[in-house]
PDB file of N, CA, C, O and CB in Angstrom:
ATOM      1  N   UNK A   1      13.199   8.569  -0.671  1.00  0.00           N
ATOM      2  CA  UNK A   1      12.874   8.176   0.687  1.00  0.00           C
ATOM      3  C   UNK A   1      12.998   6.666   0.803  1.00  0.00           C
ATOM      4  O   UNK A   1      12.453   5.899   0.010  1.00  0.00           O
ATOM      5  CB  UNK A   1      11.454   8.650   1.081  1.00  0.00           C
ATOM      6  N   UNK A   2      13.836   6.230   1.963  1.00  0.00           N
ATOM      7  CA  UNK A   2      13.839   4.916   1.597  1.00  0.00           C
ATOM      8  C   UNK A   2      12.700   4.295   2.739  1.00  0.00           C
ATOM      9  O   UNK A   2      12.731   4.991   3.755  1.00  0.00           O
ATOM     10  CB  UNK A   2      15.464   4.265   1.645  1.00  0.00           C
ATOM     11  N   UNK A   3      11.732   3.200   2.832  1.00  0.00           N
ATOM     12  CA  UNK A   3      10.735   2.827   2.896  1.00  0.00           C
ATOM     13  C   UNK A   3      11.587   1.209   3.987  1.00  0.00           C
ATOM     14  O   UNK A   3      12.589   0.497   3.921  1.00  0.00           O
ATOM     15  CB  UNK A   3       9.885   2.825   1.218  1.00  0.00           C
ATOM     16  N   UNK A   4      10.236   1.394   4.954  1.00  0.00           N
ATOM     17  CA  UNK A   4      10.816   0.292   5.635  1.00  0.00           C
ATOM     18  C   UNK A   4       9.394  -0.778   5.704  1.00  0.00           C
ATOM     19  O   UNK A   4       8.423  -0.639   4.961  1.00  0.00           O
ATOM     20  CB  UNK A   4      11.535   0.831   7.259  1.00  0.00           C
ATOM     21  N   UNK A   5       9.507  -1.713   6.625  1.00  0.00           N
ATOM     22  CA  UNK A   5       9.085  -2.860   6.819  1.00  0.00           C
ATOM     23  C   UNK A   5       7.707  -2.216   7.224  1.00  0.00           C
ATOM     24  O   UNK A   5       6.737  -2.214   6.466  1.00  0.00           O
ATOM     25  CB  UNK A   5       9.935  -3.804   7.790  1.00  0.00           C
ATOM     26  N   UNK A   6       7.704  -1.642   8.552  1.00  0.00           N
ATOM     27  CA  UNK A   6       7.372  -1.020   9.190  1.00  0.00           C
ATOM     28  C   UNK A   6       6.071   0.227   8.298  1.00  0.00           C
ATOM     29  O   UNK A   6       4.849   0.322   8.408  1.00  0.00           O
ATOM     30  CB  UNK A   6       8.673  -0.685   9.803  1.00  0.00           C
ATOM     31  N   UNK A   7       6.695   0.697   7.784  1.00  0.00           N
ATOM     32  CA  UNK A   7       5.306   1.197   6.520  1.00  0.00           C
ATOM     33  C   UNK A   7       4.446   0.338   5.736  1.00  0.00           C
ATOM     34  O   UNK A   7       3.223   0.229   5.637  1.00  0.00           O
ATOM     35  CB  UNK A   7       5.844   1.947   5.279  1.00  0.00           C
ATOM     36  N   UNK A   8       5.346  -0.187   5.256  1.00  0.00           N
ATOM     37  CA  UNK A   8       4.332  -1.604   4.658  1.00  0.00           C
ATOM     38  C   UNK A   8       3.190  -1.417   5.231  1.00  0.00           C
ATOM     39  O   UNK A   8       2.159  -0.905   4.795  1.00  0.00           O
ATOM     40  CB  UNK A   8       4.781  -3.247   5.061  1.00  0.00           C
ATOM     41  N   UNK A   9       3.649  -2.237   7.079  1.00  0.00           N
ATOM     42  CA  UNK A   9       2.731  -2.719   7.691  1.00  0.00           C
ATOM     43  C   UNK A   9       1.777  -1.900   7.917  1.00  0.00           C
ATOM     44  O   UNK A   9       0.674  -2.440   8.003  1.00  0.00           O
ATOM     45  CB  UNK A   9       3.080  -3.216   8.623  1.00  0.00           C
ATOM     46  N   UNK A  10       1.820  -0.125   8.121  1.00  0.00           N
ATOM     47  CA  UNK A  10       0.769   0.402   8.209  1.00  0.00           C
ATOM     48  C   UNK A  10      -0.336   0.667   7.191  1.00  0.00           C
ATOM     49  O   UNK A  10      -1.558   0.768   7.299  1.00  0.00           O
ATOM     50  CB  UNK A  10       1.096   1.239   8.632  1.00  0.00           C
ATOM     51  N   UNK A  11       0.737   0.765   5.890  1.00  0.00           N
ATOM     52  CA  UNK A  11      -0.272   0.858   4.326  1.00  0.00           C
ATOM     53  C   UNK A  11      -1.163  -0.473   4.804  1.00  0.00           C
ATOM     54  O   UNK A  11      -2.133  -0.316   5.546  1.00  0.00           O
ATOM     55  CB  UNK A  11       0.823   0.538   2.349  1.00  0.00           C
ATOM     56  N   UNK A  12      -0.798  -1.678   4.368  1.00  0.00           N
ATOM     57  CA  UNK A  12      -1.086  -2.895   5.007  1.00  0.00           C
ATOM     58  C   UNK A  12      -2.689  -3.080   5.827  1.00  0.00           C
ATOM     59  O   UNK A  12      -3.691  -3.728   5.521  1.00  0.00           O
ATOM     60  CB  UNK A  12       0.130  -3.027   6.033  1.00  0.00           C
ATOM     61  N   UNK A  13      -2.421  -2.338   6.786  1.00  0.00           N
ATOM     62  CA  UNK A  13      -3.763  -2.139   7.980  1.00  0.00           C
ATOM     63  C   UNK A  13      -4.409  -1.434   7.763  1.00  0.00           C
ATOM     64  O   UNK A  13      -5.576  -1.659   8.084  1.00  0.00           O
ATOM     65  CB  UNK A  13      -3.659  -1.789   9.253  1.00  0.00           C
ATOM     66  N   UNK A  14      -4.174  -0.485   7.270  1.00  0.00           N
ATOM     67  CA  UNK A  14      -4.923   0.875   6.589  1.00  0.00           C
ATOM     68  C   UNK A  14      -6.193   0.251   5.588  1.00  0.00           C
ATOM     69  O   UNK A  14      -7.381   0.521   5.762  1.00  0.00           O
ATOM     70  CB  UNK A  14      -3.619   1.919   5.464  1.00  0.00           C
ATOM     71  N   UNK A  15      -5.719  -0.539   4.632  1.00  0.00           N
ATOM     72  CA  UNK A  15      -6.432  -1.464   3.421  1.00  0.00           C
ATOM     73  C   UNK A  15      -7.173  -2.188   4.355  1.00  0.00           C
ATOM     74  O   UNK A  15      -8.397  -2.103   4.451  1.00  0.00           O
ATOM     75  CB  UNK A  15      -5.423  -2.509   2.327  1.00  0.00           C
ATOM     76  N   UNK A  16      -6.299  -3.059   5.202  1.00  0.00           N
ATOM     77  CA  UNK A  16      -7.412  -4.199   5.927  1.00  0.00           C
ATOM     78  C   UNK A  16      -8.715  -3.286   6.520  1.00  0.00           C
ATOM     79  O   UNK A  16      -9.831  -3.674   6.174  1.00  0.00           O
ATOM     80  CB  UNK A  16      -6.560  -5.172   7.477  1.00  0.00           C
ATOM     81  N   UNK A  17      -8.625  -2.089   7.399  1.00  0.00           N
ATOM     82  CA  UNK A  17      -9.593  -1.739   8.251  1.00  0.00           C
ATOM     83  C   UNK A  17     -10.708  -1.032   7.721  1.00  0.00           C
ATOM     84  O   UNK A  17     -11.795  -0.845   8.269  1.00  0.00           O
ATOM     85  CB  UNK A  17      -9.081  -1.071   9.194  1.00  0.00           C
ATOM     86  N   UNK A  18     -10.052  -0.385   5.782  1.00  0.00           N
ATOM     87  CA  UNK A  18     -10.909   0.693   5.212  1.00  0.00           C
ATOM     88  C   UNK A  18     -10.782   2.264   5.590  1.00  0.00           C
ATOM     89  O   UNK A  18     -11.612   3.117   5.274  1.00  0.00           O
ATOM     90  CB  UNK A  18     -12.225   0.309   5.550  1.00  0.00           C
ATOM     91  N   UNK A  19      -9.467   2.515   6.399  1.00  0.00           N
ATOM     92  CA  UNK A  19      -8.818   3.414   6.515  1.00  0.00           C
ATOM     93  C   UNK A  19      -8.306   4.259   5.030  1.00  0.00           C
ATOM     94  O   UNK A  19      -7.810   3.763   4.018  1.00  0.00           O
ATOM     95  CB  UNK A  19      -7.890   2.871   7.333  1.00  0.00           C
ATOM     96  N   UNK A  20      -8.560   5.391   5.264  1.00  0.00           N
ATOM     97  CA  UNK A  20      -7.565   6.163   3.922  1.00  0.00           C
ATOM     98  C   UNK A  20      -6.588   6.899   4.680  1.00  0.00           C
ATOM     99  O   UNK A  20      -5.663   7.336   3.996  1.00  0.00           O
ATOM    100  CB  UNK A  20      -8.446   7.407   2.762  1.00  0.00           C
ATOM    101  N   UNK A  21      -6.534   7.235   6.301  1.00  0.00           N
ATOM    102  CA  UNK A  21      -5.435   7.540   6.866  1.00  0.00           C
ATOM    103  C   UNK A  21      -4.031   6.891   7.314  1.00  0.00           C
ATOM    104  O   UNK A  21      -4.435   5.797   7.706  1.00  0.00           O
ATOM    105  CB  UNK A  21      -5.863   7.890   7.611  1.00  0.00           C
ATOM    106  N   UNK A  22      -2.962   6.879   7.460  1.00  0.00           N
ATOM    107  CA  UNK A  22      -2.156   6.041   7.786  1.00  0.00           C
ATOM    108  C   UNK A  22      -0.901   7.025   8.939  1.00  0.00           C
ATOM    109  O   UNK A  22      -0.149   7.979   8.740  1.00  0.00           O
ATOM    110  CB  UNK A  22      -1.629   5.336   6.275  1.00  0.00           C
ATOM    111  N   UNK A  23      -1.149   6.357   9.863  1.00  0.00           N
ATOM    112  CA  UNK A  23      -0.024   7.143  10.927  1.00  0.00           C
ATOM    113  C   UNK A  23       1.056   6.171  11.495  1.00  0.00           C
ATOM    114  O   UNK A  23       0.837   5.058  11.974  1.00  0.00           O
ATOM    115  CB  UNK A  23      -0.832   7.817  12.357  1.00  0.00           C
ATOM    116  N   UNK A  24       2.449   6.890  11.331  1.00  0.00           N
ATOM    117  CA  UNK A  24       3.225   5.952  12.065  1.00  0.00           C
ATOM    118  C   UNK A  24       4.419   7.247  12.560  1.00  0.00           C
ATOM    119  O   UNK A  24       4.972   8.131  11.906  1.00  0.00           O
ATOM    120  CB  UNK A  24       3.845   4.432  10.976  1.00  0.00           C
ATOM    121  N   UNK A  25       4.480   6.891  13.892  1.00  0.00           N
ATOM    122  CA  UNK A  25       4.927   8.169  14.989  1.00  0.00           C
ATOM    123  C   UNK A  25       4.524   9.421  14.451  1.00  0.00           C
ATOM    124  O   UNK A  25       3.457   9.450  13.836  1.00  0.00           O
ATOM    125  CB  UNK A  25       6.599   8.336  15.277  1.00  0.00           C
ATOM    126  N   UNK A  26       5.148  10.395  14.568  1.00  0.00           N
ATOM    127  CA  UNK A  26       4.744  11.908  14.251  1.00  0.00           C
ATOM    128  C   UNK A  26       4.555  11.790  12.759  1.00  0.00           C
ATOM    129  O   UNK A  26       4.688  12.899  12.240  1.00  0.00           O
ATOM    130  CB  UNK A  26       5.954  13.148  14.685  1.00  0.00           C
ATOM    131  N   UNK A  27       4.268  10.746  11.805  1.00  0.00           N
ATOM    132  CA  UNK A  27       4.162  11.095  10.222  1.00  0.00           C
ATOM    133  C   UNK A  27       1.970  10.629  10.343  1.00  0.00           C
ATOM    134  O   UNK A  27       1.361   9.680  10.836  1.00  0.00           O
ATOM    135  CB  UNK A  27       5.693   9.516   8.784  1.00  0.00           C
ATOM    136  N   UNK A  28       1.597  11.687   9.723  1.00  0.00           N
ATOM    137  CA  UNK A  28       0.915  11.013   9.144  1.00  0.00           C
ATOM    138  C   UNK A  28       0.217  11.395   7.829  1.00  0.00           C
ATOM    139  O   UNK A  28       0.338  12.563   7.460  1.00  0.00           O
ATOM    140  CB  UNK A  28       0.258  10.711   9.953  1.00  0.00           C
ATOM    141  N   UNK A  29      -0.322  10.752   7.268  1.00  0.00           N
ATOM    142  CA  UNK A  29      -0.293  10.655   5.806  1.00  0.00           C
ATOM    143  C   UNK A  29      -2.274  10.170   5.213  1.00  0.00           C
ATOM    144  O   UNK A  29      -2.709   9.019   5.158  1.00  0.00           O
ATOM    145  CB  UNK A  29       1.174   9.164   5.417  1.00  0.00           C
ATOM    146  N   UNK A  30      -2.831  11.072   4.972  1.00  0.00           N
ATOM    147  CA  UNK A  30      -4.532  10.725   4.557  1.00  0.00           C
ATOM    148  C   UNK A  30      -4.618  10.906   2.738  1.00  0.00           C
ATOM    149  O   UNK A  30      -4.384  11.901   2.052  1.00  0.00           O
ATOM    150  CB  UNK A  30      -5.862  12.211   5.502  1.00  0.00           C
ATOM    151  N   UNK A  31      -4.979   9.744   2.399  1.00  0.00           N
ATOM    152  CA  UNK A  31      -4.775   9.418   0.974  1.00  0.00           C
ATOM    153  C   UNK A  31      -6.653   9.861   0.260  1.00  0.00           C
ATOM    154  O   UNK A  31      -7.667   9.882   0.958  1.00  0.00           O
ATOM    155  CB  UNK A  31      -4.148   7.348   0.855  1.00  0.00           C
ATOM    156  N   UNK A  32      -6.589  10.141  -1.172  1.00  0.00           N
ATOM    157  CA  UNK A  32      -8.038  10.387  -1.001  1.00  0.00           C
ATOM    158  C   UNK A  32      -8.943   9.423  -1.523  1.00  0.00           C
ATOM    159  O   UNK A  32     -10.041   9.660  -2.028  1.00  0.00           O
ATOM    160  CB  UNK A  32      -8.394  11.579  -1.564  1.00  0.00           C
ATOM    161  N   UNK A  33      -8.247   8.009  -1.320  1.00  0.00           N
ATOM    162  CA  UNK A  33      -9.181   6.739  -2.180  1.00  0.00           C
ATOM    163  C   UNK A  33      -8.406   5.883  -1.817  1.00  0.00           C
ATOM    164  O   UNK A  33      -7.267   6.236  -1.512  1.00  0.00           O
ATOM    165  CB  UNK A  33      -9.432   6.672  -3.903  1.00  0.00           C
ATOM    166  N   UNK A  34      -8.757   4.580  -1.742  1.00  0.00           N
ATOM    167  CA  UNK A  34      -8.444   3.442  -1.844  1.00  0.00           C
ATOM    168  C   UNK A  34      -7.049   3.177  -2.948  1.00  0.00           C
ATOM    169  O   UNK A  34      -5.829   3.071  -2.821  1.00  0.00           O
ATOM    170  CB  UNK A  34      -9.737   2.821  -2.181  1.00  0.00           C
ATOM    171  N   UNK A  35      -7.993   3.149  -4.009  1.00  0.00           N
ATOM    172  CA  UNK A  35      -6.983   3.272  -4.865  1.00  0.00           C
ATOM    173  C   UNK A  35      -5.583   3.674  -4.962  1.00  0.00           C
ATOM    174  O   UNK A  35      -4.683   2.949  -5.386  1.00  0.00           O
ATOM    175  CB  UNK A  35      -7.360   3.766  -5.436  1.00  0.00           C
ATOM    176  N   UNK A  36      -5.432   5.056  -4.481  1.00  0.00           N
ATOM    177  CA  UNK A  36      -4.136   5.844  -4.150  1.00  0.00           C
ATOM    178  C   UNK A  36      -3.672   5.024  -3.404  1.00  0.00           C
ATOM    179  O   UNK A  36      -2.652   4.518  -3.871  1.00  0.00           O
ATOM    180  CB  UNK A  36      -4.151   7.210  -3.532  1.00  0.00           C
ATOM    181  N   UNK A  37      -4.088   4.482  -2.001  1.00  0.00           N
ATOM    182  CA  UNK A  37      -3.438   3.685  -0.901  1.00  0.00           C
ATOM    183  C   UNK A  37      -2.611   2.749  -1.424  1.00  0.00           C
ATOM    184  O   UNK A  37      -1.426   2.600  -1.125  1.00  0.00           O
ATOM    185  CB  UNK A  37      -4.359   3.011  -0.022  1.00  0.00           C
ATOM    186  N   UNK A  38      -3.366   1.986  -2.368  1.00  0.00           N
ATOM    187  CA  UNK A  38      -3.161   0.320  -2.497  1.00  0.00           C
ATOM    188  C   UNK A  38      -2.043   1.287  -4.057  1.00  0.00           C
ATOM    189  O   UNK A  38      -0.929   0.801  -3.865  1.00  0.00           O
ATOM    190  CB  UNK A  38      -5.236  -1.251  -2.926  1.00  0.00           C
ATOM    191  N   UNK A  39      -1.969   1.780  -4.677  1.00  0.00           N
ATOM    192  CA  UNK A  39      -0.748   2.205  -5.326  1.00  0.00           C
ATOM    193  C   UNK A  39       0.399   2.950  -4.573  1.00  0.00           C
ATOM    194  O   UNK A  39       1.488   3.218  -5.081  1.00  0.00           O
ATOM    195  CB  UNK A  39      -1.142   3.012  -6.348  1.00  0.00           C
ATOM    196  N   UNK A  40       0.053   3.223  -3.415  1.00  0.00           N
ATOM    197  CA  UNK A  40       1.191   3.225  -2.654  1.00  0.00           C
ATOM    198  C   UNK A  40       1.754   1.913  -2.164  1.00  0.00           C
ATOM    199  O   UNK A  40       2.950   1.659  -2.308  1.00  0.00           O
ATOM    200  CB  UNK A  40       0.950   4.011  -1.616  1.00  0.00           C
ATOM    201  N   UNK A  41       0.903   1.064  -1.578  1.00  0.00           N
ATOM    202  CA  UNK A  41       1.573  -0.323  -1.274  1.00  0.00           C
ATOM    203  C   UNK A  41       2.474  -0.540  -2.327  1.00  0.00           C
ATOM    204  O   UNK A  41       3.676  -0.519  -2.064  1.00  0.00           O
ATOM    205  CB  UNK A  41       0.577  -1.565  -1.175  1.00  0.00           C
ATOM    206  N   UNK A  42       2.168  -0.706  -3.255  1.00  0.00           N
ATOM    207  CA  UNK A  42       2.528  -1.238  -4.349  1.00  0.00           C
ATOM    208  C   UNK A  42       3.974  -0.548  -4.472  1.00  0.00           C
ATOM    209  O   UNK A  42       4.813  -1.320  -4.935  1.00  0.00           O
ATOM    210  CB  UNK A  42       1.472  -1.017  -5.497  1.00  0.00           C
ATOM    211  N   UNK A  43       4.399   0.601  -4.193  1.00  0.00           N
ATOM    212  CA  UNK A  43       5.253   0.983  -4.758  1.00  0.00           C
ATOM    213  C   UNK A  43       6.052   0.858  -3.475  1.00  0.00           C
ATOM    214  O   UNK A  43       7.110   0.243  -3.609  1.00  0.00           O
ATOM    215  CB  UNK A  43       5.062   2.169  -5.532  1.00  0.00           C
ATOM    216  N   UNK A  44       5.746   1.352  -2.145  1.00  0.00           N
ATOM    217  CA  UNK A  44       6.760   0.649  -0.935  1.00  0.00           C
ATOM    218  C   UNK A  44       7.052  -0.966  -1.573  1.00  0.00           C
ATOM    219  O   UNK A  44       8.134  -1.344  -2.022  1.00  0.00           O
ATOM    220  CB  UNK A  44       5.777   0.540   0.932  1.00  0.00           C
ATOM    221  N   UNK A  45       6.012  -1.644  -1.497  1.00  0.00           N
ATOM    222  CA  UNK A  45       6.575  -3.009  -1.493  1.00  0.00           C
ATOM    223  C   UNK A  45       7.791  -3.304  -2.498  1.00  0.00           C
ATOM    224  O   UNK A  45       8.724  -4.054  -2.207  1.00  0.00           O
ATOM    225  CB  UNK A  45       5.436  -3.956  -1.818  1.00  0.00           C
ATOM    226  N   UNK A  46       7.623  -2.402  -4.105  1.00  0.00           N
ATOM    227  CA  UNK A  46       8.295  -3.192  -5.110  1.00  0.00           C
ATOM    228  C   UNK A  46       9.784  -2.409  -4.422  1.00  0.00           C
ATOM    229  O   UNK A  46      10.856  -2.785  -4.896  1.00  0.00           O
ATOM    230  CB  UNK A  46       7.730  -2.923  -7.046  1.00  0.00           C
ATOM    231  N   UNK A  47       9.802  -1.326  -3.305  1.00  0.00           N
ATOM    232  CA  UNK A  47      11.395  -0.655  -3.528  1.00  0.00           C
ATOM    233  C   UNK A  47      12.020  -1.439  -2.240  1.00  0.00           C
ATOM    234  O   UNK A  47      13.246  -1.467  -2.131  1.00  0.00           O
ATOM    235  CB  UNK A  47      11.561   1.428  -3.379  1.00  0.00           C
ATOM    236  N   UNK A  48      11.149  -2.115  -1.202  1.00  0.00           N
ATOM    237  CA  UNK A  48      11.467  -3.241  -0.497  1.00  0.00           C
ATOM    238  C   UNK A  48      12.422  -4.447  -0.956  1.00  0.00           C
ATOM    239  O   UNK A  48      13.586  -4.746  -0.689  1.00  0.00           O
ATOM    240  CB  UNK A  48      10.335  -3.706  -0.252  1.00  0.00           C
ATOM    241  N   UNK A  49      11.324  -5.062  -1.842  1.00  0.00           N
ATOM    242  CA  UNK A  49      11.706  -5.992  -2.784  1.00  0.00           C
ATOM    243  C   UNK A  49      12.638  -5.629  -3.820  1.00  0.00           C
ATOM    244  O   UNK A  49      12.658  -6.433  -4.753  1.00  0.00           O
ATOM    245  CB  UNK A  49      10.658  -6.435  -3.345  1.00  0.00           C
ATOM    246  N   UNK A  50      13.359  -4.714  -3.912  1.00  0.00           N
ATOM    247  CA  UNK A  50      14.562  -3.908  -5.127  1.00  0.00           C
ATOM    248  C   UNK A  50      16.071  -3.886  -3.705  1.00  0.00           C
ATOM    249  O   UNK A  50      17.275  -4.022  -3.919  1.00  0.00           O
ATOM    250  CB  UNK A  50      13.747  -1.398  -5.893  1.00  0.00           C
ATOM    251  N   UNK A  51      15.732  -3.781  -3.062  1.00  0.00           N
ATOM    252  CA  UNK A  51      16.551  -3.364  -1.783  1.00  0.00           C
ATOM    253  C   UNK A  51      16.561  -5.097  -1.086  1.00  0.00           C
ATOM    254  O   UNK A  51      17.581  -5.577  -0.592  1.00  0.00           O
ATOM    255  CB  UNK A  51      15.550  -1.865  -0.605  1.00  0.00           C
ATOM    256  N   UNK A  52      15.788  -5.536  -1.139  1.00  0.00           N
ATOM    257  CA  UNK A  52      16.336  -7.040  -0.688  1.00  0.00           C
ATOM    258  C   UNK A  52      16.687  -7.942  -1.590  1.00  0.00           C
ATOM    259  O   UNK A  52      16.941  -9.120  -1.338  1.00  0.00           O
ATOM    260  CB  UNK A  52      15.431  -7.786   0.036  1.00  0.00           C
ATOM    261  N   UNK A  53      16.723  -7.201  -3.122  1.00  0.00           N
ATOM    262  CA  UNK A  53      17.474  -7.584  -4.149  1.00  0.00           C
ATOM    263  C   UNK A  53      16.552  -9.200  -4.751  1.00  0.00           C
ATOM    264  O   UNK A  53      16.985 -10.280  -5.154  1.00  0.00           O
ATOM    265  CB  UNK A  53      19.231  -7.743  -3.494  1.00  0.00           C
ATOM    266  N   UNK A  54      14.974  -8.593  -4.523  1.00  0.00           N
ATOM    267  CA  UNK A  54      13.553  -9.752  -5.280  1.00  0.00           C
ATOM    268  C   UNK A  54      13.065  -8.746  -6.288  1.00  0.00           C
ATOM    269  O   UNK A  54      12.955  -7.521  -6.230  1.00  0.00           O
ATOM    270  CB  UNK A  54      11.885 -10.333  -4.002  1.00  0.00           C
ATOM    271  N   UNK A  55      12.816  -9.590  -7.190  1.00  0.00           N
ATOM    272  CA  UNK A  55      12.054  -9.075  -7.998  1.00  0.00           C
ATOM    273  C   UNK A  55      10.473  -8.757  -7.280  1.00  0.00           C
ATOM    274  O   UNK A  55       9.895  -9.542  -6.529  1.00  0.00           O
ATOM    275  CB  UNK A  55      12.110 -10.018  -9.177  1.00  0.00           C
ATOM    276  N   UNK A  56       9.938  -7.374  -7.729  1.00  0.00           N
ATOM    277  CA  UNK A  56       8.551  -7.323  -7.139  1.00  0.00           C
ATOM    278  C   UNK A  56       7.667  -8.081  -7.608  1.00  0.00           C
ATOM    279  O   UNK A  56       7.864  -8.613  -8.700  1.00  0.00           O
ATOM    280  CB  UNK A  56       7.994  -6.201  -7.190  1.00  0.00           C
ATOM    281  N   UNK A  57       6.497  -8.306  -6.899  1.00  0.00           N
ATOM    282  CA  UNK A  57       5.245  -9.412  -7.314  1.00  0.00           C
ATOM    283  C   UNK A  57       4.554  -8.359  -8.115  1.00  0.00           C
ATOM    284  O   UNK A  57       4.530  -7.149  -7.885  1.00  0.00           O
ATOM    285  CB  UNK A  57       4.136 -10.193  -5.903  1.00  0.00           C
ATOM    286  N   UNK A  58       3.768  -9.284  -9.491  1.00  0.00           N
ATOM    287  CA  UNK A  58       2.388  -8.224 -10.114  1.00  0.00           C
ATOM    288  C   UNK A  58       1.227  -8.433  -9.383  1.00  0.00           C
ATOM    289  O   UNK A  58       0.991  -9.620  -9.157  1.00  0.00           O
ATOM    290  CB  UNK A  58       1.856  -8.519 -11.749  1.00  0.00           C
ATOM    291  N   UNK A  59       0.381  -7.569  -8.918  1.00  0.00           N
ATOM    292  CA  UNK A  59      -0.639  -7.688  -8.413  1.00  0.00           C
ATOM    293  C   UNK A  59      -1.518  -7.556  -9.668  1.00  0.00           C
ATOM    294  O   UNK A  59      -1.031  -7.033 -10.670  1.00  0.00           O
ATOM    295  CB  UNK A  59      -0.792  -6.821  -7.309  1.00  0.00           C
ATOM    296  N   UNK A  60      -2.819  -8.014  -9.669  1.00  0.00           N
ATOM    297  CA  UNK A  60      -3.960  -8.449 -10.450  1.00  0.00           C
ATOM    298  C   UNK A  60      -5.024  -7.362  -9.726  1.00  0.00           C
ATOM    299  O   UNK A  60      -4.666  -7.013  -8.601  1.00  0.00           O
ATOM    300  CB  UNK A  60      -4.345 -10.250 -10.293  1.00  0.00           C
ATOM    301  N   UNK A  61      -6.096  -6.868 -10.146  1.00  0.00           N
ATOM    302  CA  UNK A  61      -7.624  -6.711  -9.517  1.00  0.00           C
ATOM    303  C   UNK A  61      -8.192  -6.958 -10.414  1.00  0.00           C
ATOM    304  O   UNK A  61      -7.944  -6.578 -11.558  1.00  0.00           O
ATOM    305  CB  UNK A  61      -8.194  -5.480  -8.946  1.00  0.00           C
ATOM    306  N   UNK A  62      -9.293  -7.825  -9.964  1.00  0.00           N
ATOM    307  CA  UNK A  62     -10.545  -7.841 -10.971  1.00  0.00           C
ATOM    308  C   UNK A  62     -12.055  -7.231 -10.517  1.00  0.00           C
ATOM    309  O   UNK A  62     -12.756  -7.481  -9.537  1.00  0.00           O
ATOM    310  CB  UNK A  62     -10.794  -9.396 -11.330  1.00  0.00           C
ATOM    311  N   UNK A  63     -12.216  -6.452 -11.500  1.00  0.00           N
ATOM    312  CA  UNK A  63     -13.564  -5.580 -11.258  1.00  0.00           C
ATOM    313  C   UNK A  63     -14.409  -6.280 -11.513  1.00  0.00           C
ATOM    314  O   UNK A  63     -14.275  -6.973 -12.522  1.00  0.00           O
ATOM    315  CB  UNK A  63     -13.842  -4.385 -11.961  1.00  0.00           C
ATOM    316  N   UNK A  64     -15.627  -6.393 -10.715  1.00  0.00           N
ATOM    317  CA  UNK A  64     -16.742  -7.381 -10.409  1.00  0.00           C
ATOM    318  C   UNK A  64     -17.968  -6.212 -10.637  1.00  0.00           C
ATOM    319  O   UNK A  64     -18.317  -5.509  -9.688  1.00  0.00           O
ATOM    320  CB  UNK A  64     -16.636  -8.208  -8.646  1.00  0.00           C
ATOM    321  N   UNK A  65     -18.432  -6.107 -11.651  1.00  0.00           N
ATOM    322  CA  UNK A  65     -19.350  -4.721 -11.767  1.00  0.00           C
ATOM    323  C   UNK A  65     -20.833  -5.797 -11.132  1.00  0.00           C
ATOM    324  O   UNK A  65     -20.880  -7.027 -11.124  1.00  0.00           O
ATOM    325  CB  UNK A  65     -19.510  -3.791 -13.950  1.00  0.00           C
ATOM    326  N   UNK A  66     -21.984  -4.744 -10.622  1.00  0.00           N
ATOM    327  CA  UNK A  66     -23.023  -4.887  -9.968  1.00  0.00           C
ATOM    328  C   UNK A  66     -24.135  -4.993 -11.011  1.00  0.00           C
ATOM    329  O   UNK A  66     -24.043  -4.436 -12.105  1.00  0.00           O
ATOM    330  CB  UNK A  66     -23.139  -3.855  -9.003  1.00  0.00           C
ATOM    331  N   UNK A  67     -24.854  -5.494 -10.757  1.00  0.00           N
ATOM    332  CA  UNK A  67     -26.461  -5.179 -11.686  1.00  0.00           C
ATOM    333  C   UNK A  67     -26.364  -5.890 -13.046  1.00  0.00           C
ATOM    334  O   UNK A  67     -26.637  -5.283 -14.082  1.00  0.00           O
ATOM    335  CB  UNK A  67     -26.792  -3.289 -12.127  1.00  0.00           C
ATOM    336  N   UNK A  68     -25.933  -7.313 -13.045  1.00  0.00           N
ATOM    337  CA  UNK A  68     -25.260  -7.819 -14.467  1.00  0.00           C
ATOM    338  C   UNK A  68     -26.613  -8.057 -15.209  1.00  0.00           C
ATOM    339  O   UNK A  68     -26.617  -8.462 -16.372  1.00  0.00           O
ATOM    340  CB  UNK A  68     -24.167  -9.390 -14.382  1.00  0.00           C
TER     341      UNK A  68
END
């Protein structure tokens, strides 16, 4: 499936708002975690960036555990 700009942007908003759903025209798509979402970004973005002929960026997270 080739992946446009346009998805990005909804994975994208989805993360910003705390959404796990993501709709764009008649598709839509409910992920069951965060996690899943933001490894979908990840993988639109790097076939973006393969197709505009960039190398993809590494993303980092750092886990900040509670109750130290």
């Amino acid at each position: 499936m080739a992946y446009t700009q346009t998805d990005l942007d909804a994975i994208d908003s989805a993360i910003a708002s705390g959404e796990l759903e993501v709709s764009e025209g008649d598709k839509r798509v409910k992920y069951r975690s965060m996690n899943e979402l933001q490894k979908a970004r990840g993988l639109i973005a790097g076939q973006l960036a393969a197709t505009a002929g960039k190398r993809p960026t590494k993303q980092y997270r750092v886990n900040v555990s509670k109750g130290i």
